[in-house]
MISE-918231 format. One line per field, with one value per residue: z negated, y, x negated of N, C-alpha, C, CB in turn; residue in three letters; residue number from 1. Coordinates in steps of 0.001 Angstrom, whole numbers. Glycine has a CB too. Layout:
<atoms>
n_zz = c(Z:...)
n_yy = c(Y:...)
n_xx = c(X:...)
ca_zz = c(Z:...)
ca_yy = c(Y:...)
ca_xx = c(X:...)
c_zz = c(Z:...)
c_yy = c(Y:...)
c_xx = c(X:...)
cb_zz = c(Z:...)
cb_yy = c(Y:...)
cb_xx = c(X:...)
mitor = c(ALA:...)
vexke = c(NUM:...)
</atoms>
This chain:
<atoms>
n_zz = c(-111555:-113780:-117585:-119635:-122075:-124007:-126081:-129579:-130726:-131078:-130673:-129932:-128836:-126168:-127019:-129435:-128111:-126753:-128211:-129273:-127201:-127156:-129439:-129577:-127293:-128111:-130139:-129244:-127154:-129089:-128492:-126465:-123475:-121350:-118649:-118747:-120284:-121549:-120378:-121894:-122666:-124519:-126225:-127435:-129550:-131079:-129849:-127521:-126493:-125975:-123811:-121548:-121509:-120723:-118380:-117374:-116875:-114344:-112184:-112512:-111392:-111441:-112878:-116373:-118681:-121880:-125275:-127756:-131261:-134619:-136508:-139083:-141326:-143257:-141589:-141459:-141760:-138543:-137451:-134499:-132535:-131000:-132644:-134683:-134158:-133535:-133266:-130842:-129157:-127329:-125445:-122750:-118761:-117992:-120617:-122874:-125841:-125467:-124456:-126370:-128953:-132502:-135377:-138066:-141585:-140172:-138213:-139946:-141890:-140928:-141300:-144168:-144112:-143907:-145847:-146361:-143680:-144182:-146707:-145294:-143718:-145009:-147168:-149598:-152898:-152083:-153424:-153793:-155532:-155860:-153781:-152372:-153495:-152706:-150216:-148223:-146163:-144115:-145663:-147709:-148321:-145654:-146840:-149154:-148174:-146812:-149622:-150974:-149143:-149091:-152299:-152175:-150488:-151688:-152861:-151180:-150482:-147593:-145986:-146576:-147714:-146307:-143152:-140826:-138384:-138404:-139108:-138266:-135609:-135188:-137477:-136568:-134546:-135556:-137317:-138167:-135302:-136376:-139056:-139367:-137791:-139430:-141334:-140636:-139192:-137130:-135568:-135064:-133099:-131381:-130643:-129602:-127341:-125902:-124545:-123586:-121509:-120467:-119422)
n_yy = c(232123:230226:229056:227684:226391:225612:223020:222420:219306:215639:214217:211135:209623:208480:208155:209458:212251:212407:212429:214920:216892:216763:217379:220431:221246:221387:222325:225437:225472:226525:228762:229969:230938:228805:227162:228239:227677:226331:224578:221978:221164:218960:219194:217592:217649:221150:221763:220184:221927:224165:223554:222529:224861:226690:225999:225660:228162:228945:227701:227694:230454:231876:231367:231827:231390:229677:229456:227657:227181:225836:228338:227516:228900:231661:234830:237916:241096:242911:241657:240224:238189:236189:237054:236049:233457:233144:231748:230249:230476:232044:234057:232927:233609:235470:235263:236893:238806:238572:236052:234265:232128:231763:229302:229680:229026:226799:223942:223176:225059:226185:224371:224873:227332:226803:225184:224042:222460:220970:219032:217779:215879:214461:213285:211541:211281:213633:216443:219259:221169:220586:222300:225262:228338:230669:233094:234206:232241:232000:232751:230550:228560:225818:222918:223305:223413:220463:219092:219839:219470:216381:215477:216134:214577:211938:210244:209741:207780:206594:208030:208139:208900:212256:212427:212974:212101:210803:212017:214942:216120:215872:216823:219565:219715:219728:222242:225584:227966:230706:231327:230360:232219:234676:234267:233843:236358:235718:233355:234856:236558:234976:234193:236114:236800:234582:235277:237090:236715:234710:236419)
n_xx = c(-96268:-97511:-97713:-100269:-101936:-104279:-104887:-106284:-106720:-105348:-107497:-109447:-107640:-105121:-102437:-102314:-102783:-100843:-98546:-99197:-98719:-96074:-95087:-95945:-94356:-92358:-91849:-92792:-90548:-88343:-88401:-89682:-88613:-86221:-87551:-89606:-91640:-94640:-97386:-98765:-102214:-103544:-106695:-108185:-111188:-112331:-114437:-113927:-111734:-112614:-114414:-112295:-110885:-113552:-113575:-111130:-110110:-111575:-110600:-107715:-106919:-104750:-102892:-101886:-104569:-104870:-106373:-106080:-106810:-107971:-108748:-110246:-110984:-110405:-109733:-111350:-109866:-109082:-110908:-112247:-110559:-113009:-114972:-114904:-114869:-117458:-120748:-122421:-119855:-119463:-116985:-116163:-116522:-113411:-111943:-110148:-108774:-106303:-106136:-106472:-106338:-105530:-104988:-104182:-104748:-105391:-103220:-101856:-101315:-99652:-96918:-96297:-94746:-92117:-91087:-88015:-87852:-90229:-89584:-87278:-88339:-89855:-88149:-87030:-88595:-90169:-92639:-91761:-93242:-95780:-97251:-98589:-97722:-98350:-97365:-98973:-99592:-101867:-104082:-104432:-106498:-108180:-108912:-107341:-104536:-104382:-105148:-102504:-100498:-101307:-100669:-98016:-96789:-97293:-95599:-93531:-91286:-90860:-92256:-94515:-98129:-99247:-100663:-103181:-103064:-100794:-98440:-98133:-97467:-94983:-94061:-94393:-93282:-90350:-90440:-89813:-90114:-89505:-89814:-92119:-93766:-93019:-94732:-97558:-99331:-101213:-99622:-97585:-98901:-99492:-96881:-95493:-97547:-96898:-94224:-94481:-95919:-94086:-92044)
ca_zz = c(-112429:-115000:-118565:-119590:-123232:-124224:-127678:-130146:-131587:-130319:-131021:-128601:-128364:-125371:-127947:-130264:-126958:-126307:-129351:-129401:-126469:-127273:-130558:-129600:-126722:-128249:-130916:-128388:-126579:-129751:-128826:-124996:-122654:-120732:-117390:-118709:-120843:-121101:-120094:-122917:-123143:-125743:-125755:-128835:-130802:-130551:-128779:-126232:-125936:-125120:-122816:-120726:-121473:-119499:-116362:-116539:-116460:-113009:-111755:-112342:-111546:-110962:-114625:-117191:-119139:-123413:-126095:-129106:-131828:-135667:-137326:-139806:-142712:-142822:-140324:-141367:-141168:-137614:-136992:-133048:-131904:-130973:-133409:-136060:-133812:-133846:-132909:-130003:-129047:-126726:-124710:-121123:-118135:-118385:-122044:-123612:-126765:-125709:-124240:-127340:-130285:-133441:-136266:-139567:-141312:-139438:-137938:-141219:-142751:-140104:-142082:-145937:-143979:-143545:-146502:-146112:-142960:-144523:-147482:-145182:-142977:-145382:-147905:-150885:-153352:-152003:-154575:-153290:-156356:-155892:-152508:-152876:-153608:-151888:-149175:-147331:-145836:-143705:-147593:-148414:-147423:-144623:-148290:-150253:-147740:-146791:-150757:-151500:-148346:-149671:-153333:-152547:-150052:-151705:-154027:-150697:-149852:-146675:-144846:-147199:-147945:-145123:-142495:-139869:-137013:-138625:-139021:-138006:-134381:-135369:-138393:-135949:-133376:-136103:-137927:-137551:-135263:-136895:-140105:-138911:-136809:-140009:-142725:-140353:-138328:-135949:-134706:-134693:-131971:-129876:-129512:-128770:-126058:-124410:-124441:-122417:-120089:-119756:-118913)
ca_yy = c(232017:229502:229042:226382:226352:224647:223420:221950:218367:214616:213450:210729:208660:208679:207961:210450:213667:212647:213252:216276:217717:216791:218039:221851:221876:221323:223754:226379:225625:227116:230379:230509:230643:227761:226893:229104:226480:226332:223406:221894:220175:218072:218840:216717:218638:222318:221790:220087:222638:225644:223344:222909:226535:227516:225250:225789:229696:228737:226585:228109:231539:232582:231302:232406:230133:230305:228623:227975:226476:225860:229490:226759:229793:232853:235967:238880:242117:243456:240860:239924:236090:235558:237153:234996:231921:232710:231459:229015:230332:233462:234053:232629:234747:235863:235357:238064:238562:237999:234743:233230:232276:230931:228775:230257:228719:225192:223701:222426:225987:226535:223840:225833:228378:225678:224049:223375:221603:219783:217768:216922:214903:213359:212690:210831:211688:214710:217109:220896:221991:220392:222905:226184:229304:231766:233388:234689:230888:232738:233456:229299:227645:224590:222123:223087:222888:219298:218719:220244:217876:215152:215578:216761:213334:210610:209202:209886:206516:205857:208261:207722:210688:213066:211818:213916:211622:209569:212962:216426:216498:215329:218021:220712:219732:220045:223497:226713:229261:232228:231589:230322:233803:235603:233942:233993:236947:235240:232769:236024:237155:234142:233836:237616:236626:233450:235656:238488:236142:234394:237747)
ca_xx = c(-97437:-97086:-99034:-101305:-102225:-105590:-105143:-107149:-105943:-105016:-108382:-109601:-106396:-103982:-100845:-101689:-102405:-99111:-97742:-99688:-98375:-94834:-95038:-96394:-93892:-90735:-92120:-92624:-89234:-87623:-88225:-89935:-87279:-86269:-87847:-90855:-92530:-96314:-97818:-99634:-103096:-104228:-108040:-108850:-112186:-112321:-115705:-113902:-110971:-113392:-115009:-111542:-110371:-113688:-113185:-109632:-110636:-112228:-110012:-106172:-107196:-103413:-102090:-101982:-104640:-104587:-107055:-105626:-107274:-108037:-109709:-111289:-111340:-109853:-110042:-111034:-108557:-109142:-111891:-111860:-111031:-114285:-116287:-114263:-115255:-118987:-122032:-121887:-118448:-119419:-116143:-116647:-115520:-111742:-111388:-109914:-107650:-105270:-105715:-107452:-105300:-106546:-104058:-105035:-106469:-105191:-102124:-100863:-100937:-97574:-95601:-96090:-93491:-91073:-90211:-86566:-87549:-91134:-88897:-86395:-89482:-90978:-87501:-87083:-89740:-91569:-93058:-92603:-93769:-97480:-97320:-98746:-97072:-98877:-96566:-99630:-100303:-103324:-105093:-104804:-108009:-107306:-108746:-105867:-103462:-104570:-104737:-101202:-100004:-101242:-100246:-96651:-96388:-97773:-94521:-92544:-90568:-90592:-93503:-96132:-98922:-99484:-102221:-102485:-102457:-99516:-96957:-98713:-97090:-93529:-93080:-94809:-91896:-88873:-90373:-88575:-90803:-88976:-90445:-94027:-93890:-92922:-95063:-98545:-99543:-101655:-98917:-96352:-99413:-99218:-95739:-95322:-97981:-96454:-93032:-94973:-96455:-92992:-91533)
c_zz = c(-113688:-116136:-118656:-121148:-123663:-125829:-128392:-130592:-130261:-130346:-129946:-128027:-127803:-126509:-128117:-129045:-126456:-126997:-129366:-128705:-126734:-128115:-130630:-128351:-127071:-129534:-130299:-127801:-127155:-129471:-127284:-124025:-121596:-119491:-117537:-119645:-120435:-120652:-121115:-122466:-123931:-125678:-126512:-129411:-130277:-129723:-127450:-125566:-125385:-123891:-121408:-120274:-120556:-118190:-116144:-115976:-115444:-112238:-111596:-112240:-111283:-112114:-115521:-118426:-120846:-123882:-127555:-130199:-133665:-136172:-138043:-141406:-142271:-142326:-141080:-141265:-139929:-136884:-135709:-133080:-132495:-131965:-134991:-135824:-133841:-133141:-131744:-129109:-127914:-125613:-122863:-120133:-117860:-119233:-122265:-124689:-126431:-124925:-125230:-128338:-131234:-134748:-137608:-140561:-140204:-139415:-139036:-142222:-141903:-141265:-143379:-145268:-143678:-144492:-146589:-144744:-143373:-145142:-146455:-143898:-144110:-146365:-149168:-151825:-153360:-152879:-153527:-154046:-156348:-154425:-153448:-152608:-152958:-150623:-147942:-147091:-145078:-144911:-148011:-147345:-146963:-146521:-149262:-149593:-147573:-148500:-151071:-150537:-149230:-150893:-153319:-152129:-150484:-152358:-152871:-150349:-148563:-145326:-145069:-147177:-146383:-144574:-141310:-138610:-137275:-138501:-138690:-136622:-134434:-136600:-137399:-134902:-134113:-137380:-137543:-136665:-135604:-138375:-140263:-138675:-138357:-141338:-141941:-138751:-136595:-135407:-134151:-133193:-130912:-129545:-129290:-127102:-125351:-124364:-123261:-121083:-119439:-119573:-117485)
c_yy = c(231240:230011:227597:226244:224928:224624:221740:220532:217078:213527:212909:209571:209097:208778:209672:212218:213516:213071:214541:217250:217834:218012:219609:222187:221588:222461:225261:227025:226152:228347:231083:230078:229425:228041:227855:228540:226316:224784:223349:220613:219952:217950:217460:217483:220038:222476:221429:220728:223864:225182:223451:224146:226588:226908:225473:227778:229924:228872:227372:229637:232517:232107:231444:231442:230221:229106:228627:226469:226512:227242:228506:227304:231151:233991:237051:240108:242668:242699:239847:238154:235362:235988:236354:233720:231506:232340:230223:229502:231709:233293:234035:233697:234685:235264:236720:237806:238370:236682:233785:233557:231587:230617:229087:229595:227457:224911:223576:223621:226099:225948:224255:226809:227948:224895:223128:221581:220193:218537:217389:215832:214094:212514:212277:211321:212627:216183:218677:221538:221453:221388:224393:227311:230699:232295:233628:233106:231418:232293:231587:228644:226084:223063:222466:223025:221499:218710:218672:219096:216902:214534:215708:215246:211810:209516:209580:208296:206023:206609:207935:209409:211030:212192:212860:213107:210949:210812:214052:216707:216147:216350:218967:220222:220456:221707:224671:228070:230252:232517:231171:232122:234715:235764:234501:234987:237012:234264:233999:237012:236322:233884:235341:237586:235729:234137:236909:237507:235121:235385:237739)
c_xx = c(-97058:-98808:-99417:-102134:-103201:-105578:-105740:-106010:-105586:-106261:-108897:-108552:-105044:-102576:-100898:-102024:-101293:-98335:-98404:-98984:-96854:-94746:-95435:-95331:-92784:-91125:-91780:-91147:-88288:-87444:-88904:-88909:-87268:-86677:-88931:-91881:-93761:-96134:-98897:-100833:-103872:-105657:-108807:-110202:-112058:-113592:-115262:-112476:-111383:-113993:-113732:-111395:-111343:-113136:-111828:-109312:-110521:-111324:-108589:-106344:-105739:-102337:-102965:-102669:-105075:-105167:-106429:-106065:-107663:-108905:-110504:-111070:-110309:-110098:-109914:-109927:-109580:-110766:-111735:-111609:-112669:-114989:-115857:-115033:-116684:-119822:-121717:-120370:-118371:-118192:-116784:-115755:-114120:-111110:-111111:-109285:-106548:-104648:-106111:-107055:-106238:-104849:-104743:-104588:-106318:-103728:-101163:-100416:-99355:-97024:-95606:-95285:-92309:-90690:-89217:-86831:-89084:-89974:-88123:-86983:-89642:-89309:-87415:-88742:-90880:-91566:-92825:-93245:-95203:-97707:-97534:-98212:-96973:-97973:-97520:-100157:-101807:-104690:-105434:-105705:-107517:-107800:-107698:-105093:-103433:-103856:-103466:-100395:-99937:-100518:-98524:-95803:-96582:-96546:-93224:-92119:-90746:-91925:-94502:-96826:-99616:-100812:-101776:-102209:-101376:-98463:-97227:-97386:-95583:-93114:-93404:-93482:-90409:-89255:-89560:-90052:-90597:-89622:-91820:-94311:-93905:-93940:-96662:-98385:-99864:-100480:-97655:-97124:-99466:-97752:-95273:-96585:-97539:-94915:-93230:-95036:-94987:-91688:-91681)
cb_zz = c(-112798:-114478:-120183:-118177:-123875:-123503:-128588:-131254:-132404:-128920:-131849:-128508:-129474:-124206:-129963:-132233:-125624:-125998:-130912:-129015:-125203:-127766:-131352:-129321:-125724:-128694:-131169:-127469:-126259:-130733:-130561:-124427:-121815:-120795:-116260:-119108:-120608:-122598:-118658:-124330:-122654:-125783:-126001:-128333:-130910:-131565:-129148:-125950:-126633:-126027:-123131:-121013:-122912:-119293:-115976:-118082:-116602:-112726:-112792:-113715:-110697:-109255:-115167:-117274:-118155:-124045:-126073:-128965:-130986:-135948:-138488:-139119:-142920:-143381:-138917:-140973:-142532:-138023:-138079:-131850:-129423:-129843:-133575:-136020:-132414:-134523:-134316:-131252:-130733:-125968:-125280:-120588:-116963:-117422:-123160:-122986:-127501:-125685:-123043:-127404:-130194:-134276:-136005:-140061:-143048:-140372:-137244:-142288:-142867:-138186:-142142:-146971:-143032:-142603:-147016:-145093:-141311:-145840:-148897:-144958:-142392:-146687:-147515:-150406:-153249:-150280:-155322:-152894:-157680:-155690:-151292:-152917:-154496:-151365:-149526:-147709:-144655:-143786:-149704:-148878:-148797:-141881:-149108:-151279:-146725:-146403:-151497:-151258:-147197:-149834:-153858:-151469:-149076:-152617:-156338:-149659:-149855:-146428:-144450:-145806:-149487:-145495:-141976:-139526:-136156:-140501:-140241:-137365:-133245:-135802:-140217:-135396:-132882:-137224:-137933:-139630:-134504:-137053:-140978:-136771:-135364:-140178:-143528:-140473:-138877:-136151:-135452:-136528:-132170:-129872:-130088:-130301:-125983:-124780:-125934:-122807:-120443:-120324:-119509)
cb_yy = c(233428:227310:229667:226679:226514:225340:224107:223051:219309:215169:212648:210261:207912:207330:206740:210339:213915:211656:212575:216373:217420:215545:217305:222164:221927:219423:223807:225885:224668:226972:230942:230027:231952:227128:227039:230603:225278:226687:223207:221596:219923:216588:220190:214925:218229:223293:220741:218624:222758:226475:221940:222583:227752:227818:223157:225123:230105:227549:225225:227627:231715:232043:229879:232998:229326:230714:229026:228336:226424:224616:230700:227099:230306:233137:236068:238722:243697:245028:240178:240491:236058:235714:239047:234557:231568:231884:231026:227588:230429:233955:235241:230759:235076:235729:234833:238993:239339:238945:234323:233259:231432:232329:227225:231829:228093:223807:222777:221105:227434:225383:222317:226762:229334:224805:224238:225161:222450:220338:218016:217724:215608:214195:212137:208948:211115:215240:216540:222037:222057:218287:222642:226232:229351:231283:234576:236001:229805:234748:234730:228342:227308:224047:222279:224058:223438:219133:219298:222072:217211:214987:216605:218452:213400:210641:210013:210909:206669:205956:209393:206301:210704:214840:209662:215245:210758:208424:213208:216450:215812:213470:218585:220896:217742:218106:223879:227789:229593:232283:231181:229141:234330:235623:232007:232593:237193:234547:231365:237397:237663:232576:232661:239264:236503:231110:236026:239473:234949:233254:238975)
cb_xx = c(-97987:-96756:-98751:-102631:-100910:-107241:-103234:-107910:-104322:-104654:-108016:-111017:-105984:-103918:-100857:-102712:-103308:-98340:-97778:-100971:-98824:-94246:-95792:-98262:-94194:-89743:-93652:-93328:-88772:-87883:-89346:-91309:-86928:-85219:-86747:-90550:-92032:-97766:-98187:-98694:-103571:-103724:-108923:-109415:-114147:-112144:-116911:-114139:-110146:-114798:-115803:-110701:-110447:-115129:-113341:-108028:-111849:-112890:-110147:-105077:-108394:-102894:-101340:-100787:-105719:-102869:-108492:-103743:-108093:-108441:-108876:-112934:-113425:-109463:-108988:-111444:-107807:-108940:-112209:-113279:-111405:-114987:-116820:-112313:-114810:-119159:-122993:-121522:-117506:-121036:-115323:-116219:-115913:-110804:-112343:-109275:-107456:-104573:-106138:-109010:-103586:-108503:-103733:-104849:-107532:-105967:-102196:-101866:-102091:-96735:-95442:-97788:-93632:-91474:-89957:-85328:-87345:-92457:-87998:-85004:-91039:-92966:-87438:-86973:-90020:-91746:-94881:-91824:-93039:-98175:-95807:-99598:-97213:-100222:-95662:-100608:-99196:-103000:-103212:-103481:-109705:-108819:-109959:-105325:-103168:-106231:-105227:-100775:-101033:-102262:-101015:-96159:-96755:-99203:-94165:-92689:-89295:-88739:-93857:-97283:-100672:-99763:-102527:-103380:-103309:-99432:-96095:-100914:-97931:-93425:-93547:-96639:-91412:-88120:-91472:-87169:-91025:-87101:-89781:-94474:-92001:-91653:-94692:-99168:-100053:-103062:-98392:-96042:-100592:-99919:-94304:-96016:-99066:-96405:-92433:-96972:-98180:-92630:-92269)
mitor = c(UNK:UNK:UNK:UNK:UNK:UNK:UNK:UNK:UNK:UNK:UNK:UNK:UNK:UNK:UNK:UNK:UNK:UNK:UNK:UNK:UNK:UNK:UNK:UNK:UNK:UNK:UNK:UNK:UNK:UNK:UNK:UNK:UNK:UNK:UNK:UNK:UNK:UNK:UNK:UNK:UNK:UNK:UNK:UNK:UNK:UNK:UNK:UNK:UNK:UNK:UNK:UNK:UNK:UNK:UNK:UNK:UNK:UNK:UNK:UNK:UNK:UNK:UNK:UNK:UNK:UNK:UNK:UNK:UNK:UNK:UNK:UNK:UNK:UNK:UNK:UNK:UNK:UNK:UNK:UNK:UNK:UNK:UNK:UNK:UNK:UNK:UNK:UNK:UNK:UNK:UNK:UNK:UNK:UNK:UNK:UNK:UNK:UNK:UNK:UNK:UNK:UNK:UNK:UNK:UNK:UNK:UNK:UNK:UNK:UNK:UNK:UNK:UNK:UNK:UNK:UNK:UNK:UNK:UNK:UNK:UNK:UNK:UNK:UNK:UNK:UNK:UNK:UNK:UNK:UNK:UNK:UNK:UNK:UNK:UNK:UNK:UNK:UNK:UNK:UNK:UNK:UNK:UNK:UNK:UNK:UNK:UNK:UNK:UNK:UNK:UNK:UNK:UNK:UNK:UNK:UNK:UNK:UNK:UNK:UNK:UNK:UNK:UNK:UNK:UNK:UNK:UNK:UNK:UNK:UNK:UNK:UNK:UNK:UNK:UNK:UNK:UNK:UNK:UNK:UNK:UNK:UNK:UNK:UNK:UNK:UNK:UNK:UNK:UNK:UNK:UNK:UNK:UNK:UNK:UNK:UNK:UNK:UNK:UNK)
vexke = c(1:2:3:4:5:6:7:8:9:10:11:12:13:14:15:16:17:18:19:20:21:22:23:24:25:26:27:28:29:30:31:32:33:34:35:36:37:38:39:40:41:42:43:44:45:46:47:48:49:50:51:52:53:54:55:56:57:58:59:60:61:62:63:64:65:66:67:68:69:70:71:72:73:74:75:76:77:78:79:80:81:82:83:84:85:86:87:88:89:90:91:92:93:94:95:96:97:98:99:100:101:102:103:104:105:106:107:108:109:110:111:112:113:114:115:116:117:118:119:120:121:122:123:124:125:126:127:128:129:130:131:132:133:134:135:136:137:138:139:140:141:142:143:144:145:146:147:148:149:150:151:152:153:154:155:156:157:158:159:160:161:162:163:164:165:166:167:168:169:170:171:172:173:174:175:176:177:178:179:180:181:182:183:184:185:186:187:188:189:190:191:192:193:194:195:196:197:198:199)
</atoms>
């Protein structure tokens, strides 16, 4: 029984779902055991990663198949997946919680639990102190993380200021999952679930 992880991002360009997929499975590989590696796809909008997730529902009815995608805002305490995701978003058949992840608030909150390894991406010139302080990354709204990005990268030398399709999937490859896992709850619940299911 393999996994199959339906995640949000890649947009509508072949390059960058490649980088996408790279970039979330060498992430992963930090910490899911070898030869148990999801299989990642790059839906590009979250409209059209629920649309896979259902058909792949259908379709792989013998893996293990996982949505994972931007929260947008922040989740509630003890506030379900879906009822975070809302209107439009009614879980199709064999969703449950615990196949349906959410990145709180957005991918880019991961790298604020990574410092050490952000500056040494971007290099020369990057501000950590325009990055925000908050330990609970969850609590910073996906506009100030963007902002703080931007602001911390722009006098860097040689990457230039954050974009997401230019560096998102290349720091998300070299972060540490031990301190993603420890800083945000919700990613400490999906990789305690792709560690079950690669059990």
């Amino acid at each position: 029984m393999s996994v199959r992880i339906y995640v949000e991002g890649g947009g509508h360009s072949g390059a960058l779902k490649s980088e996408c997929r790279r970039g979330f499975a060498e992430f992963f590989a930090k910490f899911v055991p070898r030869g148990k590696q999801p299989r990642i796809i790059a839906c590009g909008s979250r409209n059209e990663a629920l649309d896979d997730f259902r058909t792949a529902l259908r379709t792989y009815r013998e893996d293990h198949v996982v949505l994972l995608v931007d929260a947008e805002a922040p989740v509630a305490p003890g506030q379900s997946t879906w009822a975070h995701l809302g209107d439009g978003w009614a879980p199709p058949p064999g969703a449950t919680e615990e196949n349906t992840h959410l990145m709180v608030q957005c991918m880019e909150s991961w790298f604020l639990a990574d410092l050490t390894e952000l500056a040494a991406y971007f290099g020369q010139g990057f501000q950590a102190s325009s990055l925000p302080r908050n330990p609970n990354i969850e609590a910073i709204s996906k506009q100030d993380v963007f902002r703080a990005l931007e602001a911390a990268t722009r006098q860097t030398r040689t990457k230039g200021a954050y974009s997401k399709g230019g560096h998102s999937f290349a720091i998300l490859a070299r972060i540490d999952p031990v301190k993603v896992r420890g800083a945000s709850p919700s990613a400490e619940r999906l990789a305690t679930a792709l560690l079950r299911f690669a059990s």
